[in-house]
Kinemage of the C-alpha trace (Angstrom):
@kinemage 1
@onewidth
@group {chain A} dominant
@subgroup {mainchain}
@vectorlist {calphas} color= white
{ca unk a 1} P 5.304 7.149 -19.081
{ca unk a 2} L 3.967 7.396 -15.752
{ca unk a 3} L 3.957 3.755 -13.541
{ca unk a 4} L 0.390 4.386 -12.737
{ca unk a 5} L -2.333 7.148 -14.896
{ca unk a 6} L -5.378 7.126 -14.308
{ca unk a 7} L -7.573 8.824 -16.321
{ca unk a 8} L -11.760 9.829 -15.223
{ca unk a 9} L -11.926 6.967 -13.356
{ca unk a 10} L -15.477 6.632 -11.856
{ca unk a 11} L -15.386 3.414 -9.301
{ca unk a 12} L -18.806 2.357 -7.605
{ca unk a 13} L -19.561 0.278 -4.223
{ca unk a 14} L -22.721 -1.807 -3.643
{ca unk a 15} L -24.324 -0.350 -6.809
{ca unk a 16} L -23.365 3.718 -5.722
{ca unk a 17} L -20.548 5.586 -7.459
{ca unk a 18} L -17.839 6.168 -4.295
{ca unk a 19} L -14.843 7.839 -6.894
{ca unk a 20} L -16.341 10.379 -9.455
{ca unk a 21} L -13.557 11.640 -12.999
{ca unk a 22} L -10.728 10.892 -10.420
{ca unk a 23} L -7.374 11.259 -12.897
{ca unk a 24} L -4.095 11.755 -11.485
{ca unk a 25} L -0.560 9.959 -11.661
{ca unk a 26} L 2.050 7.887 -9.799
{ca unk a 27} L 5.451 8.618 -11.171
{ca unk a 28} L 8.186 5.901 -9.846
{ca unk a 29} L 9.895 7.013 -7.095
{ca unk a 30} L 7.009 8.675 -5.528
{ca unk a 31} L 5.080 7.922 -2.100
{ca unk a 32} L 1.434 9.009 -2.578
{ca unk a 33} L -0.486 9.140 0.380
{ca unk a 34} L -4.583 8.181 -0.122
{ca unk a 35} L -6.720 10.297 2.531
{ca unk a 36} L -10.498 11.446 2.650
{ca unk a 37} L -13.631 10.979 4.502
{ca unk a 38} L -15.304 8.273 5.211
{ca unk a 39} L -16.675 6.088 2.249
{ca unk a 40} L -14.567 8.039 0.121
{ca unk a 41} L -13.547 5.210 -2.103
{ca unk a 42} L -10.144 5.138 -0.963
{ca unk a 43} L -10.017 1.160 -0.576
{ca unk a 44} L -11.725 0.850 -3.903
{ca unk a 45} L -9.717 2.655 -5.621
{ca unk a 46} L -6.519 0.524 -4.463
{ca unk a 47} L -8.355 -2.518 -4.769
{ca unk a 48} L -9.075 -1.467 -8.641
{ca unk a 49} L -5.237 -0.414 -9.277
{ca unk a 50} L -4.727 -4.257 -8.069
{ca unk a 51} L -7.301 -5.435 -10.511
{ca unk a 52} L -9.226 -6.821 -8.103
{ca unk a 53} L -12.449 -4.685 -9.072
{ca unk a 54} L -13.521 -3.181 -12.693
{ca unk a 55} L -13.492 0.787 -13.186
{ca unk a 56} L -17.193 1.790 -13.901
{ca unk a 57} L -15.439 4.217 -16.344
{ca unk a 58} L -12.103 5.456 -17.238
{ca unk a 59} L -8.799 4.386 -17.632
{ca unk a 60} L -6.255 2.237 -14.681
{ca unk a 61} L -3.202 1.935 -16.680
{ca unk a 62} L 0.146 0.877 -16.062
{ca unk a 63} L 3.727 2.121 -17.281
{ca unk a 64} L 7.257 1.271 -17.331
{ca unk a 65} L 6.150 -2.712 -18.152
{ca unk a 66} L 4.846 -2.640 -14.913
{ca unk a 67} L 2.750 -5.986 -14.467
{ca unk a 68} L -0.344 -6.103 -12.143
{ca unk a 69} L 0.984 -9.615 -10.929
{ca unk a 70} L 4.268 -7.461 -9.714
{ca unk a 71} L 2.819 -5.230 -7.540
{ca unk a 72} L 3.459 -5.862 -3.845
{ca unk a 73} L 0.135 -5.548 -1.532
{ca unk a 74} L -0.454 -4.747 2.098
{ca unk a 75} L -3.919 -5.405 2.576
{ca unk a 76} L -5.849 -4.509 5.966
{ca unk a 77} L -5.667 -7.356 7.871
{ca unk a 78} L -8.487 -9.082 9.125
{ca unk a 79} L -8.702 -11.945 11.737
{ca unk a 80} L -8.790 -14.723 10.017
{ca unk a 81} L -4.824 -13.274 8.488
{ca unk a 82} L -3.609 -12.811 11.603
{ca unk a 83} L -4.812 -16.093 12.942
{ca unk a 84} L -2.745 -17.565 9.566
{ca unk a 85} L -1.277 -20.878 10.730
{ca unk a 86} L 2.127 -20.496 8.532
{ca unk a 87} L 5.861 -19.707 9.735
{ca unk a 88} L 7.573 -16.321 8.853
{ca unk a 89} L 9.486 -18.188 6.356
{ca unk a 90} L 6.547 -19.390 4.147
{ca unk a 91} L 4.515 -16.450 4.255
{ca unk a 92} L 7.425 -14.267 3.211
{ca unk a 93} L 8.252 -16.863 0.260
{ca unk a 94} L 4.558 -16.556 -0.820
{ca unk a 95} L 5.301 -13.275 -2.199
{ca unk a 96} L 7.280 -14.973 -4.482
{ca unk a 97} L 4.122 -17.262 -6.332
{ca unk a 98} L 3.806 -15.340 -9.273
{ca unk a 99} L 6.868 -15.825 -9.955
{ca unk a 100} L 7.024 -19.521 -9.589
{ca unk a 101} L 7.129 -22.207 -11.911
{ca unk a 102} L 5.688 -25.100 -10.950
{ca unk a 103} L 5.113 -25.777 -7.464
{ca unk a 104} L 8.557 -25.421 -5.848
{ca unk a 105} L 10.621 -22.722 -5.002
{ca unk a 106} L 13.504 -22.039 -6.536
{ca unk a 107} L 16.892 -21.180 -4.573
{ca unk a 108} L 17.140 -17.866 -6.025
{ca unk a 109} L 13.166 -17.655 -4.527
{ca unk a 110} L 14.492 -18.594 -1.081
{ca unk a 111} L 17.659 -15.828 -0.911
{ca unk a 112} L 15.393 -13.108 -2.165
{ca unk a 113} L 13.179 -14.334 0.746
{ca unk a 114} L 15.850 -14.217 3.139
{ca unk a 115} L 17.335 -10.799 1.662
{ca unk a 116} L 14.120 -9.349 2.625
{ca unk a 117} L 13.705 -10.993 6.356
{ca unk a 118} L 17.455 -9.302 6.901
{ca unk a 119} L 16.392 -5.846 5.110
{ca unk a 120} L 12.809 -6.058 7.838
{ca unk a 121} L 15.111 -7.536 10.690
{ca unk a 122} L 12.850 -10.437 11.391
{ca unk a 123} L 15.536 -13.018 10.545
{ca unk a 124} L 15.263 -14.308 13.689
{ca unk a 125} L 11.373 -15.051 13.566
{ca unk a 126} L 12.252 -17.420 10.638
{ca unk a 127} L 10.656 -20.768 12.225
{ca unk a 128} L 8.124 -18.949 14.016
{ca unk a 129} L 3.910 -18.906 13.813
{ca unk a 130} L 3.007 -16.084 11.590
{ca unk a 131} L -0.233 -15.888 14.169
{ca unk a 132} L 2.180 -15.970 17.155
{ca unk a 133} L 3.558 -12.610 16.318
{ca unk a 134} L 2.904 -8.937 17.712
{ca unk a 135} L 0.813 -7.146 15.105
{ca unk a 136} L 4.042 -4.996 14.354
{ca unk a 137} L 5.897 -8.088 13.741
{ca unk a 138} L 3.472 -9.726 11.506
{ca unk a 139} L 3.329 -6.486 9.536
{ca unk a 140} L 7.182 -6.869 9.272
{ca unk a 141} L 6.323 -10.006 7.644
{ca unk a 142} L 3.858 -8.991 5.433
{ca unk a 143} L 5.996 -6.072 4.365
{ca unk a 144} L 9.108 -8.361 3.447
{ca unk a 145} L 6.404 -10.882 1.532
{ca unk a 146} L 5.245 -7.226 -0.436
{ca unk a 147} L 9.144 -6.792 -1.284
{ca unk a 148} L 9.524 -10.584 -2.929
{ca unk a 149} L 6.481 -9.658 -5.072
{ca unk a 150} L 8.409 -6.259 -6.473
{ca unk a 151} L 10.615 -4.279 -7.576
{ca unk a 152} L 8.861 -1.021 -8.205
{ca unk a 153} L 5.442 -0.516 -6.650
{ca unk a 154} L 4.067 -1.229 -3.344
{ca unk a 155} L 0.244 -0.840 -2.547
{ca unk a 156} L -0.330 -0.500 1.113
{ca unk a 157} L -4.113 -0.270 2.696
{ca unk a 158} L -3.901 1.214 6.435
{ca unk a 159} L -0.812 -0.284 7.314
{ca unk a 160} L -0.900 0.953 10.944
{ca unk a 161} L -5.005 -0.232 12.066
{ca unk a 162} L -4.361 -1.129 15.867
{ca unk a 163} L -0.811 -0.668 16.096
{ca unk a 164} L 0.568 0.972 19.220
{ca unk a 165} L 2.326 4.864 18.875
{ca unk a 166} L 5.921 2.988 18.759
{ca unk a 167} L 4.845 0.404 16.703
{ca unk a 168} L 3.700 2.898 14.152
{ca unk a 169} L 6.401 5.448 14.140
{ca unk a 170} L 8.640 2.074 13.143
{ca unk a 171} L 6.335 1.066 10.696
{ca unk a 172} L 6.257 4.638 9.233
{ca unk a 173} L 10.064 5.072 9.378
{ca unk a 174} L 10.617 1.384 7.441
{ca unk a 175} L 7.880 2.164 4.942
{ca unk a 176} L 9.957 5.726 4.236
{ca unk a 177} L 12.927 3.774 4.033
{ca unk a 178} L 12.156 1.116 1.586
{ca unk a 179} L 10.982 4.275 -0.651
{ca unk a 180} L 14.067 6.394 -0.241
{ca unk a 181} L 16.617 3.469 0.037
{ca unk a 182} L 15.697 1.048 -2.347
{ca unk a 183} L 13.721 3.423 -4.661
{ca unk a 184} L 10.300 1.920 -4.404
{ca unk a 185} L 7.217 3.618 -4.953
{ca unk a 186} L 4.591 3.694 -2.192
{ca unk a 187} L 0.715 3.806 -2.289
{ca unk a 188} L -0.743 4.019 1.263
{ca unk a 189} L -3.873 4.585 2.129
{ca unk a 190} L -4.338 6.517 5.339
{ca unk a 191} L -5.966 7.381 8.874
{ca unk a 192} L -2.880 9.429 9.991
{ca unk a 193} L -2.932 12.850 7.573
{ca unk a 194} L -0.140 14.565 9.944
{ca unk a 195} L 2.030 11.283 9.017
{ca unk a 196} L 1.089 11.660 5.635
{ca unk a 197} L 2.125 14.979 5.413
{ca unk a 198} L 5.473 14.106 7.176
{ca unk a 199} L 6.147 11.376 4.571
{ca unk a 200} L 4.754 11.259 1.445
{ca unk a 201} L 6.109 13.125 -1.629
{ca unk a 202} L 2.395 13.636 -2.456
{ca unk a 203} L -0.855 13.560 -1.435
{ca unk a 204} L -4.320 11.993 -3.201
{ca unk a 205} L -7.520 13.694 -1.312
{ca unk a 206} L -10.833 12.288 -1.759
{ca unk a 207} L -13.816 13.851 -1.451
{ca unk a 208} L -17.553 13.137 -2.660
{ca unk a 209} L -17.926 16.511 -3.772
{ca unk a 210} L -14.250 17.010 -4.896
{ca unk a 211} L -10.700 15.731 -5.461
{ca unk a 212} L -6.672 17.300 -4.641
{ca unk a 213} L -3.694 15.561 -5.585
{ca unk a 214} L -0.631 17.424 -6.075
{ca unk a 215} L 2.184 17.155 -3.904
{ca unk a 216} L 2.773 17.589 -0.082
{ca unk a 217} L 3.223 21.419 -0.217
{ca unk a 218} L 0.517 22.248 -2.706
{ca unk a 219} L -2.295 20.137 -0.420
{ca unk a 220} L -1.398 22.412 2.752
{ca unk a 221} L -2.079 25.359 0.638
{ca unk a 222} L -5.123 23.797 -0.905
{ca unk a 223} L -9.082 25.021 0.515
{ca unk a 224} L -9.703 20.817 0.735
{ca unk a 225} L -6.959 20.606 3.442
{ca unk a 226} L -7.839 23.584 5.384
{ca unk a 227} L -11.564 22.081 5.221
{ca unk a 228} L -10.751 18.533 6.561
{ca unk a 229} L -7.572 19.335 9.093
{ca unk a 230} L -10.139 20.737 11.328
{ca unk a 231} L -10.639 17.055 12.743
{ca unk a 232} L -12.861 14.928 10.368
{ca unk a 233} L -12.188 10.831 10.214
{ca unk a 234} L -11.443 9.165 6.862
{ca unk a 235} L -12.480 5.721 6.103
């Protein structure tokens, strides 16, 4: 069974449909890049996988006892989250809370916390103000916080928004490496189709009028590609 299926999903936005009989599959393992124009539904459509908005119609389902609560999220980050007044430390831990029993921590809570801070190299921001960091740094953070809250899936929304070229290449090459290295399957939404191309195993274009997904190879060769490389934005 496929981690995620989805099945003639329709998914609307203040009242209009934005995602029209999308079906495709996430098999684990996988890095699926999200790309399309603007108000394309690509948010949405992670923010339903999450469970965080209802399908209009069709089916968001789950395999491999995958729970909804052990999916690992990268939202885009907004002011008031980079402004969070927490250190490193607690905001990695957090990823950790649905998990918890009670309201403590256990020790096995705090080395899978640290594990992660070693495997993102930002051991020695420990003590440090979350909204002290570089925005490559706190997306470090939020990255290792994603990896407490799984094992299998991580669901990443524009990862990159107002990094610097460095910053992002980094980003991109840790991102490829948690996939490759520790076998965890990556949704990413996506400005940056040549990186997209470069990384992902596959590729999820939407469209108003029409949908692609297959994988990397089969989109370059696809009429939806040749349309949209010519320059136009996604959302």
């Amino acid at each position: 069974m496929s981690l995620i299926s989805c099945r003639n999903v329709c998914l609307s936005y203040e009242n209009n449909i934005v995602v029209d009989n999308l079906s495709f599959n996430v098999e684990a393992g996988d890095y699926l890049c999200i790309v399309g124009e603007n108000g394309s539904g690509k948010s949405t459509l992670v923010k339903a996988a999450l469970g965080l908005k209802e399908t209009t119609s069709g089916h968001l389902h789950f395999g491999e006892g995958l729970k909804k609560g052990e999916i690992g999220y990268l939202p885009q980050q907004t002011t008031a989250q980079k402004d969070f007044p927490a250190s490193v430390f607690e905001v990695v831990i957090s990823g950790c809370s649905a998990d918890k029993k009670g309201i403590f921590y256990s020790k096995s809570h705090k080395k899978l916390a640290y594990e992660n801070m070693k495997k993102l190299d930002i051991i020695s921001l420990e003590k440090k103000c979350f909204r002290e960091l570089s925005g490559g740094q706190q997306q470090r953070v939020l990255l290792a916080r994603a990896l407490c809250a799984t094992k299998k899936l991580i669901l990443l929304d524009e990862p990159v928004t107002g990094l610097d070229p460095v910053v992002t290449n980094e980003l991109y090459s840790i991102i490829s490496a948690i996939n490759k290295e520790l076998g965890i399957t990556i949704v990413m939404v996506s400005h940056d189709l040549h990186s997209a191309i470069d990384n992902a195993s596959h590729i999820l274009h939407l469209n108003k009028n029409a949908h692609f997904f297959g994988t990397v190879e089969k989109y370059l060769l696809s009429d939806i590609y040749k349309s949209f490389s010519g320059g136009a934005a996604n959302d």
